[in-house]
TORTORGU-121792 format. One line per 2 residues: for each residue z, y, x of C-alpha. Coordinates in steps of 0.25 Angstrom, whole numbers, plus 5000, padded with zeros to 4 digits. Each point is the difference from the previous one (the first is absolute). Example, Ala and Ser with C-alpha at 12.3 -4.5 7.8 and 13.67 -1.06 7.14 Angstrom:
5031,4982,5049  4998,5014,5006;
END
This chain:
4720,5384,5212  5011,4992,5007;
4998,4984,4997  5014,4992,4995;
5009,4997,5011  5011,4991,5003;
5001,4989,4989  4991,5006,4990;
4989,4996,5012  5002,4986,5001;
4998,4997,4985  4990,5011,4997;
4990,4988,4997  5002,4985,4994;
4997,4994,5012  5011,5007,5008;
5009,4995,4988  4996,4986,4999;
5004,5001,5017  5012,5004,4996;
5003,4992,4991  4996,4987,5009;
5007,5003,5010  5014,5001,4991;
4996,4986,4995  5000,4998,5014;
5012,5005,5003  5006,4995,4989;
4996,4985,5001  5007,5000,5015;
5010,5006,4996  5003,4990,4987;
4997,4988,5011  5011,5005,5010;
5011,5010,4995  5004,4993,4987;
5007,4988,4996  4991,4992,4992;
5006,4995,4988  4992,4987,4997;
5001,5004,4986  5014,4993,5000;
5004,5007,4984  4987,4994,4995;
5003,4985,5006  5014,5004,4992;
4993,5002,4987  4990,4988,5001;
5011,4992,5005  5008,5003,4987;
4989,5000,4990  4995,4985,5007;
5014,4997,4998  5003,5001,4986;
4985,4998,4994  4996,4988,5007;
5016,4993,5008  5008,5003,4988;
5010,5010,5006  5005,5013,4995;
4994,5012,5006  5013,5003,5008;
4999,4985,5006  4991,5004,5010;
5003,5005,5014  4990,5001,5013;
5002,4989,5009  5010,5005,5010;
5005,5011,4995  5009,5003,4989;
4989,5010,4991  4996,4997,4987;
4995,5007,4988  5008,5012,4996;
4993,5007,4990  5002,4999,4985;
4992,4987,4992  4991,5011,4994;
4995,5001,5015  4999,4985,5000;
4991,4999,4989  4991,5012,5003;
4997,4992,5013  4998,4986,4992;
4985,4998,5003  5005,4999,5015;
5000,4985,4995  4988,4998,4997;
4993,5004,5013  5003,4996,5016;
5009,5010,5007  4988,5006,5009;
4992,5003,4987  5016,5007,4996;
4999,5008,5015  4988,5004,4995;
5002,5006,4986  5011,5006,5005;
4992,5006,5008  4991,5005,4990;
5011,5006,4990  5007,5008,5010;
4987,5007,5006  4999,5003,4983;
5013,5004,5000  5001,5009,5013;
4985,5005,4994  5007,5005,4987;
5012,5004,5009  4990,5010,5006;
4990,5004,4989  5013,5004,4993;
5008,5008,5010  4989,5006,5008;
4986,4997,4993  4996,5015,4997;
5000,5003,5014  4994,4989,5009;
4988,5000,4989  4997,5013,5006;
4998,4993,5014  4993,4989,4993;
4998,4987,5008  5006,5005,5011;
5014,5005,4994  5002,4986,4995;
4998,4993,5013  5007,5010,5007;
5012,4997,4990  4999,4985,5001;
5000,5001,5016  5013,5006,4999;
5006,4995,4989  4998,4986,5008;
5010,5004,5010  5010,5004,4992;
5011,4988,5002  5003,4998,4987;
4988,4999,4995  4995,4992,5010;
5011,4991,4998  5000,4999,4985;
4985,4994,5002  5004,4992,5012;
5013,4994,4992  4993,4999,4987;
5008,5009,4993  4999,5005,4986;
5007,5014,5003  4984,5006,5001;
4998,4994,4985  5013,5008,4994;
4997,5010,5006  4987,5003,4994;
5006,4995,4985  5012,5012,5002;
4989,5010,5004  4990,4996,4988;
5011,5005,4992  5003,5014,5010;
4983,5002,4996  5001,4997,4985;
5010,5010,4999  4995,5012,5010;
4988,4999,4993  5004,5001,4986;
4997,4984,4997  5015,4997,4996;
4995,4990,4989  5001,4988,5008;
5010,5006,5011  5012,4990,5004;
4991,4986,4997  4999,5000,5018;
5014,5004,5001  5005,4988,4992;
4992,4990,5006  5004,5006,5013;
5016,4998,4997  4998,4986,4994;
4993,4996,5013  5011,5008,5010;
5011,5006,4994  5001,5012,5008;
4988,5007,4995  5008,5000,4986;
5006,5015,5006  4987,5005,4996;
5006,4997,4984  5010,5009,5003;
4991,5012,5006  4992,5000,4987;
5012,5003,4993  5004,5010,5011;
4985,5006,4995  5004,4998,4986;
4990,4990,4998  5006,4992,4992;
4987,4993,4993  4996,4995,5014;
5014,4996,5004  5000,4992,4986;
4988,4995,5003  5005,4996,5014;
5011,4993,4997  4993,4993,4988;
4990,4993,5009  5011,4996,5011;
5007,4994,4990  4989,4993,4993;
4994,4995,5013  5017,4995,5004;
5001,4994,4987  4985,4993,5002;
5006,4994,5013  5013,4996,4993;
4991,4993,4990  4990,4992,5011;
5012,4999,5010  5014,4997,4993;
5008,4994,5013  4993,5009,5010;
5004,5012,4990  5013,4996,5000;
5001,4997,5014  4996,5013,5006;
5007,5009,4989  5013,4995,5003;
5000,4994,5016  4985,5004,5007;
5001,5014,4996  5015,5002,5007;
4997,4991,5013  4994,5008,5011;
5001,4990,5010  4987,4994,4993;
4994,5012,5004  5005,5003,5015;
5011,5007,5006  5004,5014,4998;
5000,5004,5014  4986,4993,5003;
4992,5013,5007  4991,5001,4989;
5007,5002,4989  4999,5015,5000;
5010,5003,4989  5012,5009,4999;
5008,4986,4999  4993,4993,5013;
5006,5012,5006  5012,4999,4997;
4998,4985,5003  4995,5001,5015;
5014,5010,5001  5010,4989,4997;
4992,4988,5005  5002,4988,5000;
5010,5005,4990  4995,5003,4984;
4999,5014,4996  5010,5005,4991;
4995,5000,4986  5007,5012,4992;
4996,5009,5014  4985,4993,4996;
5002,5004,4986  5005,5016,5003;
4988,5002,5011  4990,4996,4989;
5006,5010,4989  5000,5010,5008;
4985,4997,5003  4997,4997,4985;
5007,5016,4998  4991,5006,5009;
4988,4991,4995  5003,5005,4986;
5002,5015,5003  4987,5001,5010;
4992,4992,4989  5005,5008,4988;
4994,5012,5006  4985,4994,5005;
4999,4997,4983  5006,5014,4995;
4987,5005,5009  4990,4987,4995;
5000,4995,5013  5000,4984,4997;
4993,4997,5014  5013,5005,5008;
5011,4994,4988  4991,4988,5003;
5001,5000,5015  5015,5003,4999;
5004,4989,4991  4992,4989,5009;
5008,5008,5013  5014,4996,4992;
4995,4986,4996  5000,4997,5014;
5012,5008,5004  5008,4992,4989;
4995,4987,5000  5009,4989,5008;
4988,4998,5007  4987,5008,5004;
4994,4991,5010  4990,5009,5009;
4987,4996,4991  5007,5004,4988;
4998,5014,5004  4985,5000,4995;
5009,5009,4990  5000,5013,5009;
4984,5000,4998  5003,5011,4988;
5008,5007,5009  4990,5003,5009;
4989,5003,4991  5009,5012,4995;
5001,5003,5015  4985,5001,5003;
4998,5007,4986  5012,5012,5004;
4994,5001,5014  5011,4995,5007;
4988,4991,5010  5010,5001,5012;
5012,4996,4993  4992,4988,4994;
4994,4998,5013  5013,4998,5007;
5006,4991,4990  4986,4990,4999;
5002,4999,5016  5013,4994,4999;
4997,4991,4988  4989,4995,5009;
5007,4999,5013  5008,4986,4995;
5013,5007,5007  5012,4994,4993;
4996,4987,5005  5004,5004,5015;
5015,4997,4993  4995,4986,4996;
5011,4995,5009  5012,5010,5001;
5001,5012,4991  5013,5004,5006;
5004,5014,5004  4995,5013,4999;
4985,4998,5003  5002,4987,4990;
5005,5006,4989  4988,5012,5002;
4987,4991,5003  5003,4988,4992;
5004,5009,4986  4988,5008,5004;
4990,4997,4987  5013,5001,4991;
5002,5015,5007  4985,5004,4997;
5001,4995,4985  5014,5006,5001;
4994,5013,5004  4988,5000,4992;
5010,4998,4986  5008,5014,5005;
4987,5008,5006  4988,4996,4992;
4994,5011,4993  5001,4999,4985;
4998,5008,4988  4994,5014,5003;
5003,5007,5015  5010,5011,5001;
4991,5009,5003  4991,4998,4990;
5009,5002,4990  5009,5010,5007;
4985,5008,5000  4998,4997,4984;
5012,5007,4998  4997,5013,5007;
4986,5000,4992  5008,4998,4986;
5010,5012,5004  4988,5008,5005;
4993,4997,4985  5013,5003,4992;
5001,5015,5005  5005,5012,4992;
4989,5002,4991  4991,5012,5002;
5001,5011,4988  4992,4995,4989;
4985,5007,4995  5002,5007,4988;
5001,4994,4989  4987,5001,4990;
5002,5006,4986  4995,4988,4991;
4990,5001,4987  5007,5003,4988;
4992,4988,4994  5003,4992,5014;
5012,4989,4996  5014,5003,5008;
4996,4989,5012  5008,4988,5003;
5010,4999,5012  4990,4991,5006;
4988,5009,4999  5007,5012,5005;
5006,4991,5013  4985,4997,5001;
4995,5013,5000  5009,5006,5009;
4997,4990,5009  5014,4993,5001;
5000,4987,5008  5011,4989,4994;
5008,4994,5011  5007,4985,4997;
5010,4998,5008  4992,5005,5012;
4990,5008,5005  4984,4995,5003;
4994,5003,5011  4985,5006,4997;
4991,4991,5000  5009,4987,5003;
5007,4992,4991  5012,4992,5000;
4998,4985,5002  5006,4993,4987;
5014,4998,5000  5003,5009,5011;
5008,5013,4995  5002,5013,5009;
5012,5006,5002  5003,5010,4987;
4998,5014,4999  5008,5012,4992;
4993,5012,4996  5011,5011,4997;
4996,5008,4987  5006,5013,4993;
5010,4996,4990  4994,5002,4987;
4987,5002,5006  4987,4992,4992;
4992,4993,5005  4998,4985,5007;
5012,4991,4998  5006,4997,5011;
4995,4994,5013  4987,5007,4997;
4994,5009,5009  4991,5011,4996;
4991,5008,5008  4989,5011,4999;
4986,4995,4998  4987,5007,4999;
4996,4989,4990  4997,5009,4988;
5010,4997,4987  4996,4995,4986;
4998,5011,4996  4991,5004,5008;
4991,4987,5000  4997,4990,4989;
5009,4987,5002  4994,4986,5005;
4999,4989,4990  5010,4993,5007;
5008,5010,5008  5008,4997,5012;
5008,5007,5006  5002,5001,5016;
5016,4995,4997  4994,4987,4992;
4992,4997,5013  5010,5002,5008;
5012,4991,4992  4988,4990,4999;
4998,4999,5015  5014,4995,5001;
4999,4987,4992  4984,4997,5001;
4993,5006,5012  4986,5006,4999;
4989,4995,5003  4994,5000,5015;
END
């Protein structure tokens, strides 16, 4: 017998893998001291600023700005007051928790989106994913900033979870928190009415409005401040045509710099990316698949957001889970090297000119192309396939066995009982496949059965073929009959069991 080969050699054993493995941390700890830009947690110093500012000088929230620059707190009070206990601690002991909660977050991130499958490796499909999830720029950024994008990520996908798993009871509460914190996560309110979710969307709203209003209440002034100046002024966030904003603004901003973008072309690019959004989206929930209307909202939250700096992008996460899941490893490959390779920045200075307005926009292209191409829903070909096997079933019917003289004390049977005995198979709106059922809430393309005019028999859309089942009258009936057509109508709302 042939021993493994290439890479199935080298991890054959755990101690080849924890080689591996070490020598990725390796790889990627030189790599993290030289390539990057170290961020010195500059958001955080932000936040604690802010927070140190209005609990212990006095100030608004919004007084704050980082000495020598003009950044200050840009997020909505509710995010100030989920970060209150900042004030009660130094800012390393700060560096530190935030620490902490983003590894929690990106943990849950993971265990979320592809859980199931590194369990099957174990130890080592976890480290192997935390080597290279360490090198993806925005992630690295949104730990070396500080950032809170990892947070609401994982409170968006809790909800994704509760509802691909049937746990829509508390579905929206992560949501909501999210949109009170950031506002663009509040797109997500509008896929659950896409997926007529309307419970969860109610919820969703409920708590970003309760957790606004709890703000309002705590903070009045700083309220009132952002709500009607702080939330219009981008200048306290940065400029628009600053290389990592990775937006479908910012690129219209590096187009016409030093110039500003025109608004109302702004506003008709983004329509035209909600449209697309909405139609792509509305098909992944007609085949339940919440994982790619997930991935695709987060793709047009960063498309359309006035700006997406490069460690907001933690949002394409989904996206290449449902690349790994479809198969589609070199196509995922490709696009996690050039997240990696920190590329936009070689534009830091002059984003000019062809090349310009191709490598410095080249995240916003990927995000861009990853919102038209992902795969979402159920592939073509797989449906395409279903079809054929749904003609195939819905033939002409073969000449039925003649019919059985019944006992002259035998009751006349039901029209039930004689599609039973024939061995009729009832097909709703569709035809199942032997042996594999519909997943819920997914509906196969429908089927027409020609029949005799004035022939008896199954209404229509029902299929009858010959069966070597002997009739009623031949046998005596079950307790609890059921037909082979009950099965089958069954199957296409409650699958059976494993």
């Amino acid at each position: 017998m042939r021993g493994p080969s290439g890479l199935a050699a080298v991890l054959s054993t755990d101690r080849r893998r924890l080689v591996l493995v070490l020598g990725l941390a390796v790889v990627v700890g030189v790599f993290t001291a030289t390539v990057p830009l170290l961020r010195d947690w500059f958001d955080l110093r932000v936040y604690y600023g802010a927070v140190d500012t209005w609990v212990h000088h006095g100030g608004s929230i919004y007084d704050y700005r980082m000495p020598g620059t003009t950044y200050g707190f840009t997020y909505p009070p509710f995010a100030a007051l989920g970060m209150l206990p900042m004030a009660l601690v130094g800012l390393r002991t700060a560096i530190a928790i935030a620490l902490v909660i983003n590894l929690a977050a990106l943990a849950c991130v993971v265990g979320i989106l592809v859980g199931p499958a590194l369990r099957r490796y174990g130890w080592f499909g976890f480290a192997l994913a935390a080597c290279l999830l360490a090198l993806l720029e925005p992630v690295r950024d949104t730990f070396s900033f500080g950032q809170v994008n990892l947070v609401l990520l994982a409170l968006v996908l809790s909800d994704a979870w509760l509802l691909a798993g049937g746990r829509g009871r508390w579905a929206g509460v992560g949501i909501g928190l999210a949109a009170a914190i950031k506002l663009t996560p509040a797109l997500f309110i509008v896929l659950l009415l896409l997926g007529r979710r309307r419970r969860a969307a109610g919820v969703a709203t409920a708590v970003a409005a309760a957790a606004t209003a709890l703000a309002a209440w705590a903070a009045p002034d700083a309220s009132r401040f952002y709500w009607t100046d702080a939330l219009w002024d981008t200048t306290r966030i940065g400029r628009l045509d600053y290389v990592s904003n990775q937006s479908l603004q910012g690129v219209l901003a590096r187009l016409v710099a030093p110039e500003d973008p025109s608004r109302a072309l702004w506003a008709t690019v983004a329509l035209l990316v909600l449209c697309v959004w909405a139609r792509r989206t509305s098909r992944a929930l007609a085949d339940d698949d919440w994982t790619a209307a997930f991935a695709l909202t987060g793709l047009a939250a960063c498309l359309v957001s006035p700006i997406t700096w490069v460690h907001h992008l933690v949002w394409l996460l989904p996206s290449f889970a449902v690349l790994l899941h479809r198969r589609r490893l070199g196509v995922a490959a490709v696009l996690y090297a050039v997240l990696c390779s920190s590329v936009v920045w070689l534009w830091f200075d002059d984003a000019s000119g062809l090349d310009g307005f191709l490598g410095s926009n080249v995240y916003t292209w990927v995000t861009l192309g990853l919102l038209l191409w992902l795969p979402a829903g159920q592939p073509r070909g797989a449906r395409a396939d279903l079809i054929r096997r749904a003609r195939a079933t819905l033939a002409a019917p073969r000449p039925a066995a003649p019919a059985i003289s019944a006992a002259s004390d035998q009751s006349s049977p039901s029209p039930s009982g004689s599609a039973a005995a024939a061995g009729c198979a009832v097909v709703t709106g569709g035809a199942a496949e032997p042996g594999r059922a519909l997943r819920p809430g997914r509906a196969a393309e429908p089927a027409r059965v020609a029949e005799p005019a004035g022939a008896e028999g199954p209404a229509a859309g029902t299929a009858c073929v010959s069966s070597s089942v002997p009739t009623g009258s031949t046998r005596p009936a079950a307790s609890k009959p059921q037909s082979s057509s009950e099965r089958a109508s069954s199957y296409t709302v409650t699958p059976p069991p494993a």
